[in-house]
C-alpha positions in Angstrom: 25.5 14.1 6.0 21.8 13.6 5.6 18.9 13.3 7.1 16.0 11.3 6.7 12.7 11.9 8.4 9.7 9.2 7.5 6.5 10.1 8.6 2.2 8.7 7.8 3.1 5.7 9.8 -0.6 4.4 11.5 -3.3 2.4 12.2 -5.5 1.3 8.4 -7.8 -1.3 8.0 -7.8 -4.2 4.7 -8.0 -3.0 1.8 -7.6 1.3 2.8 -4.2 3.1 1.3 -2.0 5.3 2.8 0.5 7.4 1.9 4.4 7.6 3.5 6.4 10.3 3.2 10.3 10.8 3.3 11.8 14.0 4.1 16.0 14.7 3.3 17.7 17.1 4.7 21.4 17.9 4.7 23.6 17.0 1.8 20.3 16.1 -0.5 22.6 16.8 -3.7 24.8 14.1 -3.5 21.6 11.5 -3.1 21.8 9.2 -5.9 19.0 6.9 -5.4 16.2 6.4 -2.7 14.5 3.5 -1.3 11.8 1.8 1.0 12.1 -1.4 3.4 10.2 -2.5 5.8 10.7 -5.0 8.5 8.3 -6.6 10.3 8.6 -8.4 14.0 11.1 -11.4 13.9 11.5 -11.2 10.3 14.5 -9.2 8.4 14.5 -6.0 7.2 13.3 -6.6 3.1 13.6 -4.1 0.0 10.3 -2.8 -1.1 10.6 -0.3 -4.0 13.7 2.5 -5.1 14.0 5.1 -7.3 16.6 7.1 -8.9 18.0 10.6 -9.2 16.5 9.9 -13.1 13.5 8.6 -12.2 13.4 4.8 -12.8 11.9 2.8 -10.5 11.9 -1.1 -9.2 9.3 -2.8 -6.9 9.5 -5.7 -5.0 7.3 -8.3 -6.8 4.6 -9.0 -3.6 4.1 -5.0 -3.8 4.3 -4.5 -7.5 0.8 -2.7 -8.4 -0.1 -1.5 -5.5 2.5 0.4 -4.1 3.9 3.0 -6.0 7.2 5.3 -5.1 7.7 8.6 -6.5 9.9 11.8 -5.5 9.6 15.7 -5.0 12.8 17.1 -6.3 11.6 20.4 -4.7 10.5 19.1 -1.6 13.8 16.7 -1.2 10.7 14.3 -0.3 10.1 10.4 -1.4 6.4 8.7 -1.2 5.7 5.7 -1.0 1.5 5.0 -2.0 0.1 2.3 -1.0 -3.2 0.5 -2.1 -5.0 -2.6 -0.9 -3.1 -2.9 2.1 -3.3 -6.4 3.7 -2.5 -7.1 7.2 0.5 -8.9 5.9 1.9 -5.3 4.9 2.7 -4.6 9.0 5.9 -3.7 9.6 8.1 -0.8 10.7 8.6 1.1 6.7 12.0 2.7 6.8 13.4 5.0 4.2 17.1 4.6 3.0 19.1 6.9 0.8 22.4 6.1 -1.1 25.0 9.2 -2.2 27.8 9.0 -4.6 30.7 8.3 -2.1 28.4 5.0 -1.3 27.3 5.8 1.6 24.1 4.6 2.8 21.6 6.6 5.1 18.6 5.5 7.4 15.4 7.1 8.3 14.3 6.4 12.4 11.6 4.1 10.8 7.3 4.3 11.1 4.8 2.0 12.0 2.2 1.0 9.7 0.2 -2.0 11.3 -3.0 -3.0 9.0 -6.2 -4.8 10.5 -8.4 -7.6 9.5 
C-alpha cells in the first residue's frame, strides 16, 4: 500500500506562486510514476502534469510554463511549482501515484483557491 499526503493548499492572489508538496509513504518502491490533477467545483477531475521514476515529465498544455513538477527521491516527496497563478487555477489539487502491479493511489486532496 501507499500513502499519499498533499499539503501547501491556500489562499494566493493573481499572479503569486505556490508550491504543493506530496508526501508517500508505504510501499514508495514499487511507485512507477507520479502525478497532479485538480478538480475544480462541477467540473471533472483533469491531468495536470506527471513524472516518472526516470525523470521525464509531461504538462498539461494550459499549465505548460508555469507549473513545473519535480521529485525528492530521498524525501519520497513530489512538488508541484506554480507561477502566475490565475483565478482559473481554483480547484481541489490532488496527487496520484501509479505502482508496477497497476495500481493507482490518491492523495485526500488540497485547496488552492486564487483571487482577483
Amino acid at each position: 500500500q501507499v500513502q499519499l499526503v498533499e499539503s501547501g493548499g491556500g489562499l494566493v492572489q493573481a499572479g503569486e506562486s505556490r508550491r504543493l508538496s506530496c508526501a508517500a509513504s508505504g510501499s514508495t518502491f514499487s511507485i512507477t510514476t507520479m502525478g497532479w490533477y485538480r478538480q475544480a467545483p462541477g467540473k471533472e477531475r483533469e491531468w495536470i502534469a506527471t513524472i516518472t521514476n526516470d525523470g521525464s515529465t509531461t504538462y498539461r498544455t494550459s499549465v505548460k510554463g508555469r507549473f513545473t513538477i519535480s521529485r525528492d527521491n530521498a524525501k519520497n516527496t513530489v512538488h508541484l511549482d506554480m507561477n502566475s497563478l490565475k483565478p482559473e487555477d481554483t480547484a481541489v489539487y490532488y496527487c496520484k501515484a501509479d505502482n508496477r502491479a497497476n495500481w493507482t493511489f490518491w492523495g485526500q486532496g488540497t485547496q488552492v483557491t486564487v483571487s482577483p
